[in-house]
C-alpha positions in Angstrom: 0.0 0.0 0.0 1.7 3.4 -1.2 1.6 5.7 1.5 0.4 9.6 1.4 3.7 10.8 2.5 5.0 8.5 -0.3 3.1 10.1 -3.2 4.0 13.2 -1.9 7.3 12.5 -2.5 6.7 11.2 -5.8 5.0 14.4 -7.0 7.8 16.2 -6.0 10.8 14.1 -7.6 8.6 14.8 -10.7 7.9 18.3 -10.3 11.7 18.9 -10.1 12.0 17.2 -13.9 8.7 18.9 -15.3 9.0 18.9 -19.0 10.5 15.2 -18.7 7.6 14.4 -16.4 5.3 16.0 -19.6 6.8 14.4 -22.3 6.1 11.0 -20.2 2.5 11.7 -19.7 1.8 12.2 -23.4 1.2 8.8 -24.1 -1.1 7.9 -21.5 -2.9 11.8 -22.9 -3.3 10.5 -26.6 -4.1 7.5 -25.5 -6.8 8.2 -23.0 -8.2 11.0 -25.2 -8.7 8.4 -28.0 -10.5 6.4 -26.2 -12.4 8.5 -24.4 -13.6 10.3 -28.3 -14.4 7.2 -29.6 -16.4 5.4 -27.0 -18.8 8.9 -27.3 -18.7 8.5 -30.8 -19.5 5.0 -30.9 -22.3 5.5 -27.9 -23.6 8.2 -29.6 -23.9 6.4 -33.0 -25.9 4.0 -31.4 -28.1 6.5 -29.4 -29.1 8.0 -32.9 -29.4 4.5 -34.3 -31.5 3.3 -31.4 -34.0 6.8 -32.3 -34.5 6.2 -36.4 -35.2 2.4 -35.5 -38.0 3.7 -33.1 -39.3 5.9 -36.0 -39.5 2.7 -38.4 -40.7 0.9 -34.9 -39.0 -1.9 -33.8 -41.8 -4.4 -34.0 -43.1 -3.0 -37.9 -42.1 -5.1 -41.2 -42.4 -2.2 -43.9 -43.7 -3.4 -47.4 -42.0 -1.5 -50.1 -43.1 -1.6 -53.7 -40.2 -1.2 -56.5 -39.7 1.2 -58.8 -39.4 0.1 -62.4 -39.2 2.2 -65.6 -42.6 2.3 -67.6 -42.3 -0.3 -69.6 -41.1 -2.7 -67.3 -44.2 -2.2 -65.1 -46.2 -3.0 -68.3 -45.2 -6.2 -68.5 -45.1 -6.7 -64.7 -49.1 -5.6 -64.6 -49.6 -9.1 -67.0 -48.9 -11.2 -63.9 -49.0 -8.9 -61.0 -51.6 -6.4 -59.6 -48.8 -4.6 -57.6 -48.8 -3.1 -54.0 -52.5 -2.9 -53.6 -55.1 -2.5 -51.1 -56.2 -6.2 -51.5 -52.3 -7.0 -50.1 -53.5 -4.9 -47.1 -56.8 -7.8 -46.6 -55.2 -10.7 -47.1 -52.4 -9.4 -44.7 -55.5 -8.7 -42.4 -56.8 -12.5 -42.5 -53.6 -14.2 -42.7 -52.0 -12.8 -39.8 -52.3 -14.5 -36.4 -52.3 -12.5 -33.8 -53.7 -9.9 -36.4 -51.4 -7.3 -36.2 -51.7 -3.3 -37.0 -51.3 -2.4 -40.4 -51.2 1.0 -42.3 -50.8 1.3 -46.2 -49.4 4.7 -47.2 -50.0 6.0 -51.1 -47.7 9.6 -52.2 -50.3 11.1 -54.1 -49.2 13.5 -57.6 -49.6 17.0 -57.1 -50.0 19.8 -58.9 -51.6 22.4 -56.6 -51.7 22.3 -52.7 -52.7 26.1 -51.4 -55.2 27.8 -49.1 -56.7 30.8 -49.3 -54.0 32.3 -47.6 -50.7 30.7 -49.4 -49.8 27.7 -51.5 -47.7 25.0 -50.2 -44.8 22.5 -52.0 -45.8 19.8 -49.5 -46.0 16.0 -50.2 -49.1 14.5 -50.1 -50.0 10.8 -48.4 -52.8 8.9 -48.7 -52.6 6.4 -45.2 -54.7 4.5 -43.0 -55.9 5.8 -39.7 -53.4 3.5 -38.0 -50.3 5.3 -39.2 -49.9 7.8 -36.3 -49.5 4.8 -34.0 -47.6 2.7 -35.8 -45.1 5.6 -36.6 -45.4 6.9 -33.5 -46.5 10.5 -34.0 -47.6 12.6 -31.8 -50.5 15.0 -32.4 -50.3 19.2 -31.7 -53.5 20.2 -32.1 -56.9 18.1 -33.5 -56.7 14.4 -34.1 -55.6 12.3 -37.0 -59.0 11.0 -38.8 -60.6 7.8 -37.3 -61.3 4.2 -39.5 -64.7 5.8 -40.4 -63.4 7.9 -42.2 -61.0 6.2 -44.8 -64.7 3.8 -44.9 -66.5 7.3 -45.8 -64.1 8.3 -48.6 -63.9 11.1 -46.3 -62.3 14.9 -47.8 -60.0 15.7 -44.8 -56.4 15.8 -44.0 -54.1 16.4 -41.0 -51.2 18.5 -41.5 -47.3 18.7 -40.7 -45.9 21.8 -38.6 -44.0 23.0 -41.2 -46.5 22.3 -43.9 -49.5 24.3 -41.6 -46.8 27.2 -41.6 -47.0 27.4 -44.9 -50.5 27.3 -45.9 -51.9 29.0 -42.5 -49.1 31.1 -40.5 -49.2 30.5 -37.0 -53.1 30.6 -36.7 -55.8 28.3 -35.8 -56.4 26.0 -38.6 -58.9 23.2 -37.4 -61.9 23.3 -40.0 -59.8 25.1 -42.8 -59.9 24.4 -46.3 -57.2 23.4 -48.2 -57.6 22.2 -51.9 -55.3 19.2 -52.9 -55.2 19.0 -57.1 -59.1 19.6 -57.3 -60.3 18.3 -54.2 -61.1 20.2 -51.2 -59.9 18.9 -48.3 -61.1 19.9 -44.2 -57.9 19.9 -41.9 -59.4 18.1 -38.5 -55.1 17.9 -37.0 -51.6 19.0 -36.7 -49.3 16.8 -35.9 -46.4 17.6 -33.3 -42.8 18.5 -34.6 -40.8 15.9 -35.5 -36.5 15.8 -35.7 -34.7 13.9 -37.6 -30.9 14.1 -38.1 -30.6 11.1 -40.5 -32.5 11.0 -43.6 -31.4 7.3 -44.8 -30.2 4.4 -42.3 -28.8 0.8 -43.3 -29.9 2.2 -47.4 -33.3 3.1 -46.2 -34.7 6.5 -46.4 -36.1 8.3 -43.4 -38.6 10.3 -44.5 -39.2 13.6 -41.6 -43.2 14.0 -41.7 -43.0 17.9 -40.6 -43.9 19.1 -44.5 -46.3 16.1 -45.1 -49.8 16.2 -45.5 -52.1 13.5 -44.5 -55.5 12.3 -46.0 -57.8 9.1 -45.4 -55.6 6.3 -48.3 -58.8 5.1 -49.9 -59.5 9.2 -50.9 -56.3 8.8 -52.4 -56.7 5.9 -54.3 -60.3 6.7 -55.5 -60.6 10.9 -55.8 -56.8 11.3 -57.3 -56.2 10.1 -60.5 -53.1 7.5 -61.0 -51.7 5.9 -63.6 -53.3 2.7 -65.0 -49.9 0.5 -64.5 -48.7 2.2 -61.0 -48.7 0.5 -57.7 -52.3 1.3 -56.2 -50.0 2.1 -52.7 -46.5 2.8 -52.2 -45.7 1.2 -48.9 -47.8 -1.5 -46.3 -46.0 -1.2 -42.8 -47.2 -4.0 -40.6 -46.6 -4.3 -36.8 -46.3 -7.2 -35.0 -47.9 -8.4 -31.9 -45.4 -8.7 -29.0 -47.3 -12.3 -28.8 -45.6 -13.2 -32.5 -42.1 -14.0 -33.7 -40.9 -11.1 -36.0 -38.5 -13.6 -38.0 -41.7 -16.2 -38.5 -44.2 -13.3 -39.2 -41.7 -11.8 -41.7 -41.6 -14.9 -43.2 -45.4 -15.2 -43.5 -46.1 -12.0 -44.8 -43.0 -12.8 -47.6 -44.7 -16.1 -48.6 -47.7 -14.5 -49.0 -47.0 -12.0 -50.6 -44.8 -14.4 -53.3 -48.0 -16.0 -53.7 -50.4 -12.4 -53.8 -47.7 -11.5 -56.3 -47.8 -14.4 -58.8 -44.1 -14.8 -57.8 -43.4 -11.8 -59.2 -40.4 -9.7 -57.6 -41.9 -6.1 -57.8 -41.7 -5.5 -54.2 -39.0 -5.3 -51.3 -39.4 -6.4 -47.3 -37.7 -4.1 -44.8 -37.3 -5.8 -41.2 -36.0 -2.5 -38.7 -34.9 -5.4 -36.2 -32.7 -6.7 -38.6 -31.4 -3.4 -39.5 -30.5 -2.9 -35.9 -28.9 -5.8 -35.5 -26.8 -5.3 -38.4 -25.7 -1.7 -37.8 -25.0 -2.8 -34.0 -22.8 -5.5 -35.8 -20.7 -2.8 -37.5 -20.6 -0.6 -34.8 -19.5 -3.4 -32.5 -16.2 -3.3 -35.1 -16.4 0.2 -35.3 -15.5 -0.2 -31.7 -12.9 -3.0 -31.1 -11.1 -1.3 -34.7 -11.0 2.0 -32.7 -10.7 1.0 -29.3 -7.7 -1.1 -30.6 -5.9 1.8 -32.4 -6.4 3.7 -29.0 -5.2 1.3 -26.8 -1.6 1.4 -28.6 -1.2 4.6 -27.3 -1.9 3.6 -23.7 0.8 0.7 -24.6 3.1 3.3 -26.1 2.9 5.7 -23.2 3.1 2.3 -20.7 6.6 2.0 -22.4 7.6 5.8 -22.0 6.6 5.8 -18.3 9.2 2.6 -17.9 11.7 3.7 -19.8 12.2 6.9 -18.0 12.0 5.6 -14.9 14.7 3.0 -16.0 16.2 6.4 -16.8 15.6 7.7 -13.4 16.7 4.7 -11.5 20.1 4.7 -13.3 20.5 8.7 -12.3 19.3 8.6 -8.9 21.6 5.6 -7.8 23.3 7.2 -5.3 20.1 8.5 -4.0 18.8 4.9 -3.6 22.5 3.6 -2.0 22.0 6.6 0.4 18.4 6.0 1.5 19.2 2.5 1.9 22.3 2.9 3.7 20.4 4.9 7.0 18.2 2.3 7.4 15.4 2.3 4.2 14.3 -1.2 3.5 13.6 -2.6 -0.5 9.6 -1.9 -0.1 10.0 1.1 0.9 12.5 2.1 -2.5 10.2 0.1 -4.5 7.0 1.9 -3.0 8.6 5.5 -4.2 9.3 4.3 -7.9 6.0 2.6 -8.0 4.5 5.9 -6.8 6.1 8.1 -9.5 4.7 5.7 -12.0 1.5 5.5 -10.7 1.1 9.2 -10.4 2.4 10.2 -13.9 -0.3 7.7 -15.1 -2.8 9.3 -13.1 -2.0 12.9 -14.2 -1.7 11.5 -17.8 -5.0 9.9 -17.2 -7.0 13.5 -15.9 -5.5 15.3 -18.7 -6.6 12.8 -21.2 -9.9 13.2 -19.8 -10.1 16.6 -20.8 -8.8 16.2 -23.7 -11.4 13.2 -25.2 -14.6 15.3 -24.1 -12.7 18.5 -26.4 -12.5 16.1 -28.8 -15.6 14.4 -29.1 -17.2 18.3 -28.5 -15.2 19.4 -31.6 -16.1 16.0 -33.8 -19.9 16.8 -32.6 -19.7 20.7 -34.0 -18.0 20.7 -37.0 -18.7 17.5 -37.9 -22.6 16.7 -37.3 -21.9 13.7 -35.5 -23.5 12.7 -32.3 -21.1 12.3 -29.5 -22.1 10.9 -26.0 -19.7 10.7 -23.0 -20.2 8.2 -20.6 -19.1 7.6 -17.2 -18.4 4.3 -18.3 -15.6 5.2 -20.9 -14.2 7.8 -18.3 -13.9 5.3 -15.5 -12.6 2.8 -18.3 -10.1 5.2 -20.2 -8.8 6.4 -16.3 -8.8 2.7 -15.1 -6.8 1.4 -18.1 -4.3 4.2 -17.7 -3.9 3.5 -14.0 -3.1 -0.2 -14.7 -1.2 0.2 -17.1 1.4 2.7 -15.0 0.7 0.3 -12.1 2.3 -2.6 -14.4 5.3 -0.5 -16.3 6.5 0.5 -13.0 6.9 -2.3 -11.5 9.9 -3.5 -13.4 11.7 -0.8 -12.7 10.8 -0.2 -9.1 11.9 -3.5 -8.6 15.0 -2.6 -10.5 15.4 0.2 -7.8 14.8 -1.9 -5.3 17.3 -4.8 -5.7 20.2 -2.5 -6.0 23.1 -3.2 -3.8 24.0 -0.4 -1.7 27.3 -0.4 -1.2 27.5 -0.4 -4.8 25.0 2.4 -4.9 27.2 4.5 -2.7 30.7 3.8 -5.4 28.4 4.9 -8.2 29.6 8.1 -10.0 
């Protein structure tokens, strides 16, 4: 056990060499700061991964249709209806537990305006499910209700910035807007929305702040389409926390194979397995960085023994003194392992510092999320102190075995 009065003396033996003492520390600096900025940038990856999964929804399996060029679909519509509201019904009966399931259907615009401003906002057509299974969150109003996609029903719900637009900041429950030709009533806002990604794993995120929402059957039967285009764009289906998402994936892919004639003209997106596969690259994110790091602790391990190899050799006669009125070889190997320890330790605080700069400058000019954990402090700091605690040691005990007599001759 190093004493206080020992440390003490180790703090001032280095203060009496301080740019030596410096130059010692800078491993253990670049090598805690390292680690220290890329555990936050790794956590914080993950933190903003973690957020656009929750957007897509952990438990949904999204339903994509392709995009081909015209002709192509042509010849696709011979055998296959595309993405289509009958998918959405036999989904419906398949499905056991029967799960939630939105379809979604961008609608072509020519016009969007009020009678106060026009707007350049994308139009969907969805089911009255999609605020739960996307988890937003409504402002003012509510989103329209199941009788109303039944009804055919003329009314929308609008995106913050898309009610800025077309209304200011006013009251806009019962307004008119007019869609193409149709007049629509606006019965909700929905709540803000941030997104800092707008694609994860390949897949767009799409930010639903300059969307506007109608009932999906308006927008398949009061907006004209294309005879050869995919009566809906997207089916997102969420699963039961009863079901299996791999089995239910599997379900809903051999059924729609078979909906489908076999045809290939649409594309199943499984946010679990997306997670799973971005935490897999993180993870080697992490042990590639974390590695590179470490060498710099192991570099500044090296420094902090050679110079107190260094320091042994000049401060022989020191040792042969100290041992000749009376110290004993703990206590010489206690003072060398407290110089070790300490320059480690200062190394270690400094490091510190210098990771949360780091990951603070890597956050602001960069865009990156950054988080700092206590976990990677107290791991960065631990590593640091171990590894000073195990490159003295050699040469304490170096110190220590040192014959005194011969000490004493030493010039």
């Amino acid at each position: 056990m190093i004493s206080a009065e020992t440390m003490i003396g180790a703090l001032i033996n280095l203060g009496r060499h301080k740019l030596r003492s410096f130059l010692t520390m800078l491993g253990m600096i670049f090598g805690v700061g390292a680690v220290i900025a890329m555990l936050s940038i790794g956590a914080g990856a993950e933190h903003e991964s973690l957020r656009i999964i929750e957007n897509f929804g952990i438990r949904n399996i999204i339903i994509q249709a392709k995009e081909f060029k015209t002709e192509e679909l042509r010849q696709i519509r011979t055998e296959s209806l595309g993405l289509c509201l009958r998918d959405v019904e036999a989904l419906q009966t398949i499905l056991k537990p029967r799960p939630l399931i939105s379809a979604s259907r961008l609608v072509k615009t020519y016009q969007i305006n009020s009678d106060k401003a026009r707007a350049d906002s994308r139009v969907l057509g969805v089911s009255s499910t999609y605020p739960i299974i996307q988890n937003l969150k409504m402002l003012q109003g509510s989103f329209f209700l199941e009788s109303d996609e039944k009804a055919n029903a003329q009314v929308c719900v609008l995106g913050t910035v898309a009610k800025q637009k077309l209304f200011g900041f006013g009251d806009v429950l019962n307004q008119q807007i007019k869609i193409n030709d149709v007049w629509m009533t606006v019965v909700g806002v929905l709540a803000d929305a941030v997104l800092e990604k707008t694609e994860f794993e390949g897949v767009k995120v799409q930010n639903p702040n300059n969307d506007i929402y109608i009932p999906i059957t308006t927008a398949v039967r009061k907006f004209e389409t294309e005879t050869v285009e995919n009566e809906l764009n997207e089916i997102v289906v969420q699963i039961s926390r009863d079901a299996n998402i791999s089995e239910q994936a599997s379900t809903i892919n051999d059924l729609m194979s078979v909906m489908h004639r076999y045809v290939d003209d649409y594309s199943i997106i499984v946010p679990e397995k997306l997670l799973e596969q971005n935490q897999r690259t993180q993870g080697i994110f992490n042990i590639v960085m974390g590695a590179i790091a470490s060498i710099s602790l192991l570099v500044g391990g090296i420094g902090i023994m050679n110079i107190m190899l260094a320091s042994v050799l000049e401060r022989t006669n020191e040792i042969g003194l100290r041992r000749a009125i009376g110290a004993k070889k703990l206590d010489i190997r206690m003072q060398f392992m407290a110089e070790a320890i300490a320059i480690s330790l200062a190394g270690g605080l400094i490091g510190v510092a210098l990771g949360y700069g780091i990951s603070e400058a890597v956050a602001r000019f960069s865009g990156w999320s950054t988080i700092i954990t206590g976990t990677s402090i107290g791991l960065s700091f631990g590593v640091s102190s171990i590894i000073g605690l195990i490159f003295g040691i050699y040469p304490a005990v170096q110190a220590s075995n040192l014959d005194p007599i011969e000490c004493l001759r030493y010039e």
